[in-house]
BASETI-243196 format. One record per residue (C-alpha): residue in one letter; x, y, z. Coordinates in Angstrom, 1 decimal, decimal comma. Last residue first. Example, Ala and Ser with C-alpha at 12.3 -4.5 7.8 and 13.67 -1.06 7.14 Angstrom:
BEGIN
- res / x / y / z
- S / 13,7 / -1,1 / 7,1 $
- A / 12,3 / -4,5 / 7,8 $
//
This chain:
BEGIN
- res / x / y / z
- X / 21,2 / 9,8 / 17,2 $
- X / 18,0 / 10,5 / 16,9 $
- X / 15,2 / 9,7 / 14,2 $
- X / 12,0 / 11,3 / 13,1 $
- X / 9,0 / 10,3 / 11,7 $
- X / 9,0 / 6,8 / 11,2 $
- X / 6,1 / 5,2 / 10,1 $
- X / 7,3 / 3,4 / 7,0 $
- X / 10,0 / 1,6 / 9,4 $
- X / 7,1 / -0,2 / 10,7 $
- X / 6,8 / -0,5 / 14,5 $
- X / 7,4 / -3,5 / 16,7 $
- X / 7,5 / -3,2 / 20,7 $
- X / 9,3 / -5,5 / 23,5 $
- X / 12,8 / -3,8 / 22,6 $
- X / 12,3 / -1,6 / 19,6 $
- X / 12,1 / -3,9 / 17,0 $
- X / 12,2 / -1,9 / 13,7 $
- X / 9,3 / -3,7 / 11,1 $
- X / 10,5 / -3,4 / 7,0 $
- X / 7,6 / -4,2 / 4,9 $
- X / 3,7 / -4,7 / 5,9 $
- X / 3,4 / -8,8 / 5,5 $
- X / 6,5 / -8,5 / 7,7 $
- X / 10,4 / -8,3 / 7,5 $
- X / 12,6 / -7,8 / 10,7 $
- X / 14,9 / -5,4 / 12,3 $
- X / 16,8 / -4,6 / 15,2 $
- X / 17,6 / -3,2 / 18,8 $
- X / 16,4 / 0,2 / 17,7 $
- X / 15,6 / 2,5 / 20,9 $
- X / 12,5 / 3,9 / 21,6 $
- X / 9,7 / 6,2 / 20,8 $
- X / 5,6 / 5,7 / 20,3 $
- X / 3,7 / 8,3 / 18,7 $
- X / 0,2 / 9,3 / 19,2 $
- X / -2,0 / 11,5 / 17,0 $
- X / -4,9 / 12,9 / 18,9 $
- X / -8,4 / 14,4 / 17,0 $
- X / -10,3 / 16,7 / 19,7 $
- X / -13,5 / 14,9 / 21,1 $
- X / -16,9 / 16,9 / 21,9 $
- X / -17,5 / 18,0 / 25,2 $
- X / -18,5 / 22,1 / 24,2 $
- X / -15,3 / 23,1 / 26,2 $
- X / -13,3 / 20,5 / 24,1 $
- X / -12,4 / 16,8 / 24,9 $
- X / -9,2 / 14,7 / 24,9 $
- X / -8,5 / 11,4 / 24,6 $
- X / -4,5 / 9,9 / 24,8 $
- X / -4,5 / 6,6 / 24,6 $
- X / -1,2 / 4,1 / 25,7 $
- X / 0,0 / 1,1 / 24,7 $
- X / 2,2 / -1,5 / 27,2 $
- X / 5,6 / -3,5 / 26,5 $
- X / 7,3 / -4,2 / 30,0 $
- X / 8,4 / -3,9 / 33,3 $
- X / 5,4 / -4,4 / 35,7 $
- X / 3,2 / -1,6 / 36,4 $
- X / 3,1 / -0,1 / 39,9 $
- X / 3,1 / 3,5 / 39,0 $
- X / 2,5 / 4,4 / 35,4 $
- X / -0,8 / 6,0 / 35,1 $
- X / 1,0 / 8,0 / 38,3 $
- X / 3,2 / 9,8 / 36,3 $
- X / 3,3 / 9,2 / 32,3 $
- X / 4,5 / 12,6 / 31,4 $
- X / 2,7 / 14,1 / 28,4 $
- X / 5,2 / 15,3 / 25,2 $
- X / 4,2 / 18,1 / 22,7 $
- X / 3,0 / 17,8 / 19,0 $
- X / 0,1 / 20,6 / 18,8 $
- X / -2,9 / 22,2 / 20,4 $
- X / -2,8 / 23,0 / 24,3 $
- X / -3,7 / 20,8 / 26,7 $
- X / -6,1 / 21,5 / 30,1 $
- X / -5,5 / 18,5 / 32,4 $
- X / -4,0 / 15,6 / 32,2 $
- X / -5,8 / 13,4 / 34,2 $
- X / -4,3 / 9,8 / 34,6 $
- X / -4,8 / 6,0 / 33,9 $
- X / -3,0 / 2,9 / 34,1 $
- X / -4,5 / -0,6 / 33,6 $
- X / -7,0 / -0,9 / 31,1 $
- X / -7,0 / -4,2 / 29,6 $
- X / -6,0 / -4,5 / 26,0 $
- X / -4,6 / -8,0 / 26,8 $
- X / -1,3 / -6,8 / 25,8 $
- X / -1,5 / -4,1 / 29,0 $
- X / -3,9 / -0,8 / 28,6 $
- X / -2,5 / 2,7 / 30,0 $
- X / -4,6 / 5,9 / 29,6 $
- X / -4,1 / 9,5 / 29,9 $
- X / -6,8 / 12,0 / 30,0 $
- X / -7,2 / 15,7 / 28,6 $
- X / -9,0 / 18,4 / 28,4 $
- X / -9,0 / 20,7 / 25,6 $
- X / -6,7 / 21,2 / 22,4 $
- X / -7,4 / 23,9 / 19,9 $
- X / -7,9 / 21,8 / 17,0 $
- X / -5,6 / 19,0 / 16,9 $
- X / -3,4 / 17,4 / 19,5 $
- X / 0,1 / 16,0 / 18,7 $
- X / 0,9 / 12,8 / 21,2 $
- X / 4,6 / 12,0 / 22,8 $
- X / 4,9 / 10,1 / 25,6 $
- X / 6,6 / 10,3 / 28,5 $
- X / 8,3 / 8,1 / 31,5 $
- X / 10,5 / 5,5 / 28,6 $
- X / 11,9 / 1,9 / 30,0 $
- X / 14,6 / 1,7 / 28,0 $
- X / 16,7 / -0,2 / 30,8 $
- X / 13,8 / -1,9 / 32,0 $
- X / 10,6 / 0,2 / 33,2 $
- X / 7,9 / 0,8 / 30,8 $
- X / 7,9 / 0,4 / 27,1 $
- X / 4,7 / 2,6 / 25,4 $
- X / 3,3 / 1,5 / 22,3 $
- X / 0,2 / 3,8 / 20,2 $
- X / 1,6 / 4,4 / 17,3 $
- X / 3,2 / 7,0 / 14,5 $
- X / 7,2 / 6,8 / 15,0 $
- X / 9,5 / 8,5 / 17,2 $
- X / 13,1 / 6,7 / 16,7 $
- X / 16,0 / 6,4 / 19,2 $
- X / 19,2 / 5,1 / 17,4 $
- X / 21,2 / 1,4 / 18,2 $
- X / 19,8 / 0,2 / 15,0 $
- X / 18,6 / 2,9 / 13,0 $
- X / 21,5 / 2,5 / 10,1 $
- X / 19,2 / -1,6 / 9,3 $
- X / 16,4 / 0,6 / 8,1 $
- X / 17,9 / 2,3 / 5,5 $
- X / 19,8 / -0,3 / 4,0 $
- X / 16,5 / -2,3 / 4,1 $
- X / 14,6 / 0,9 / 2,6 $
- X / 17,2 / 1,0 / 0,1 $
- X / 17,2 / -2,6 / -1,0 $
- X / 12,9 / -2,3 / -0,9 $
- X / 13,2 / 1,0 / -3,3 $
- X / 15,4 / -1,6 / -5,7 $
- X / 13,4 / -4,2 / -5,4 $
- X / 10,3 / -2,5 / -6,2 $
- X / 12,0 / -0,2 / -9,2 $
- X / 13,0 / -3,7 / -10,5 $
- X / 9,0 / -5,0 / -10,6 $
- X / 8,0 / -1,8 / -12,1 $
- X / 10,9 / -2,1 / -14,8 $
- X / 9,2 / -4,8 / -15,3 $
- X / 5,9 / -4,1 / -15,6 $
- X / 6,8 / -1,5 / -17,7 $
- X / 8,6 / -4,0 / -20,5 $
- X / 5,4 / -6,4 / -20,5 $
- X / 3,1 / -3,3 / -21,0 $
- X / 5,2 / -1,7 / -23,6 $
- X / 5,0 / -5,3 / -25,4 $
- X / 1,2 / -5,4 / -25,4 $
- X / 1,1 / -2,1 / -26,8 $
- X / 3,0 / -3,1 / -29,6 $
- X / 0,9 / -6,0 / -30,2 $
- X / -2,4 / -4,2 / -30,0 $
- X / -0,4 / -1,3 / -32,4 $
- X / 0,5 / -4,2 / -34,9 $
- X / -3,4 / -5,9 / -34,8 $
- X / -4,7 / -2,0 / -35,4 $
- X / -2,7 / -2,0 / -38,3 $
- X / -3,4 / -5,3 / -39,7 $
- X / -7,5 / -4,3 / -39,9 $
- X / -6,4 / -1,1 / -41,1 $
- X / -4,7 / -2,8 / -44,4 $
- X / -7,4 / -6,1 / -44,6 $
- X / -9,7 / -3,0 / -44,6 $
- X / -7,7 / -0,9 / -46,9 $
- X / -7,5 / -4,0 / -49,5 $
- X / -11,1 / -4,4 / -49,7 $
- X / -12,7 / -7,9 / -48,9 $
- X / -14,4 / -9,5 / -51,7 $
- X / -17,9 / -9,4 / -52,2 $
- X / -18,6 / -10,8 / -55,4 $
- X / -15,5 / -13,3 / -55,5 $
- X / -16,7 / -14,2 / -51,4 $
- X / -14,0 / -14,6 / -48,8 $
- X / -13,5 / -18,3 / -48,7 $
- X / -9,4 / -18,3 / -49,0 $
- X / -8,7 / -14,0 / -47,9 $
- X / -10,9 / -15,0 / -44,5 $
- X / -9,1 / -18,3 / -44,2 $
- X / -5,9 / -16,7 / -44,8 $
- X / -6,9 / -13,6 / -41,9 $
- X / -7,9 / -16,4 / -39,6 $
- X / -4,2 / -17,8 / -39,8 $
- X / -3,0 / -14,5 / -39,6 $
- X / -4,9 / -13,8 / -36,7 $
- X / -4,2 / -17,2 / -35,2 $
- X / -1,0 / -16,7 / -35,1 $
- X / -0,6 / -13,0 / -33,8 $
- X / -2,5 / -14,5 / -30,5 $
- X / -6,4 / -13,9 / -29,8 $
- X / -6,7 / -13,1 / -26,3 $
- X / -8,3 / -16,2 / -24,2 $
- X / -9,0 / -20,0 / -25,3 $
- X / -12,8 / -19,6 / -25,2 $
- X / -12,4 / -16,6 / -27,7 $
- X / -11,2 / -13,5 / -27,2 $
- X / -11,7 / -11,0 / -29,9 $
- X / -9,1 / -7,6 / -30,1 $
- X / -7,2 / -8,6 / -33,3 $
- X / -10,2 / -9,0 / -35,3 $
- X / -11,1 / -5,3 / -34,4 $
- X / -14,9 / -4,5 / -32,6 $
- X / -17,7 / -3,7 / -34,4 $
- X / -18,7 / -7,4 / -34,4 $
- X / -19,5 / -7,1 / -38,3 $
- X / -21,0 / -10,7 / -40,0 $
- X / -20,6 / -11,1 / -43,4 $
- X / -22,7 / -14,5 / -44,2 $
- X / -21,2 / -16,6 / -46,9 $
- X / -23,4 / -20,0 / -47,0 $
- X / -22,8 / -23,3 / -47,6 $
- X / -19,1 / -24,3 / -47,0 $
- X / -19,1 / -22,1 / -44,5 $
- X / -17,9 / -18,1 / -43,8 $
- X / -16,9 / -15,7 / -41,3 $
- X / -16,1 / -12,3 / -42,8 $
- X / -13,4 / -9,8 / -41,3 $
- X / -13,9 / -6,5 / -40,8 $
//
């Protein structure tokens, strides 16, 4: 290791750590300053004590490989930062063929009335289903539609809105499905939403498909139709 010294006094002091990996109050130690500390070291090292060649030789080494390393860092992080653009050019591509397509994606938005005004929705029930109810909340998160389903099986299937539905103005709404088992306890639902692509945005979350009054990520997208 490398021995700090004064004008006074040589002291050998071992950090057990490499030269090349200290930080002072400045940050990482750079190539230059190691090899400027390295000809101070080799200038004041002691004549009775004087540094051995195989430590100033592994000492070196282990500064070259933290360097190395250093570089293969720089180089993957960008290549990282390319692969990200490129993935996010594809998605875009991606994304922009759905317009004018019906898409089912994961969520919870239902568009009544209006031209693509949907009657059904589409949930997947887990276990082995049970009893269900449908219900309707506006953008205030108000309930405002609800109705009995029934017994439901297990699985991806599609629930008609019915009278949940009736009266509602035209327009962007969400939707819960809950359902309950013989013993009363609640069966995991996954809701979709489905509409028609009218375009496409960016957001803090990627790529969002506008589907009339409704937004959904293009990362949620489990099927599309023509």
């Amino acid at each position: 290791m490398i021995s700090s010294t004064t004008s006074t006094t040589n002291t050998n002091t071992d950090t057990g750590a490499p030269a090349a990996l200290t930080s002072g109050p400045g940050g990482p130690m750079g190539k230059d300053q190691f090899l400027k500390l390295l000809i101070a070291q080799l200038q004041n090292q002691d004549p009775m004590n004087p540094m051995q060649g195989d430590q100033m030789a592994s000492q070196l080494a282990q500064f070259s490989s933290l360097e190395q390393l250093q570089e293969i860092n720089t180089t993957l992080t960008g290549q990282q930062s390319s692969s990200g653009a490129l993935l996010g050019a594809i998605q875009a591509t991606a994304a922009i063929n759905t317009i004018g397509h019906t898409v089912v994606a994961a969520g919870n938005g239902v568009q009544i009335g209006g031209t693509n005004g949907s009657t059904t929705v589409t949930a997947a029930v887990g276990a082995s289903g049970g009893t269900g109810t449908l219900h309707i909340f506006n953008s205030a998160g108000v309930e405002v539609g609800t109705r009995s389903l029934g017994s439901v099986s297990a699985g991806k299937q599609d629930f008609a809105l019915g009278d949940a539905a009736k009266g509602l103005a035209p327009g962007a709404y969400t939707y819960s499905i809950d359902v309950k088992d013989t013993a009363g306890n609640a069966v995991t639902v996954q809701t979709y939403m489905t509409g028609k692509v009218d375009g496409i945005s960016s957001g803090q979350n990627g790529i969002i498909l506008n589907i009339g009054g409704m937004s959904v990520s293009y990362g949620s997208v489990v099927q599309i139709f023509n």
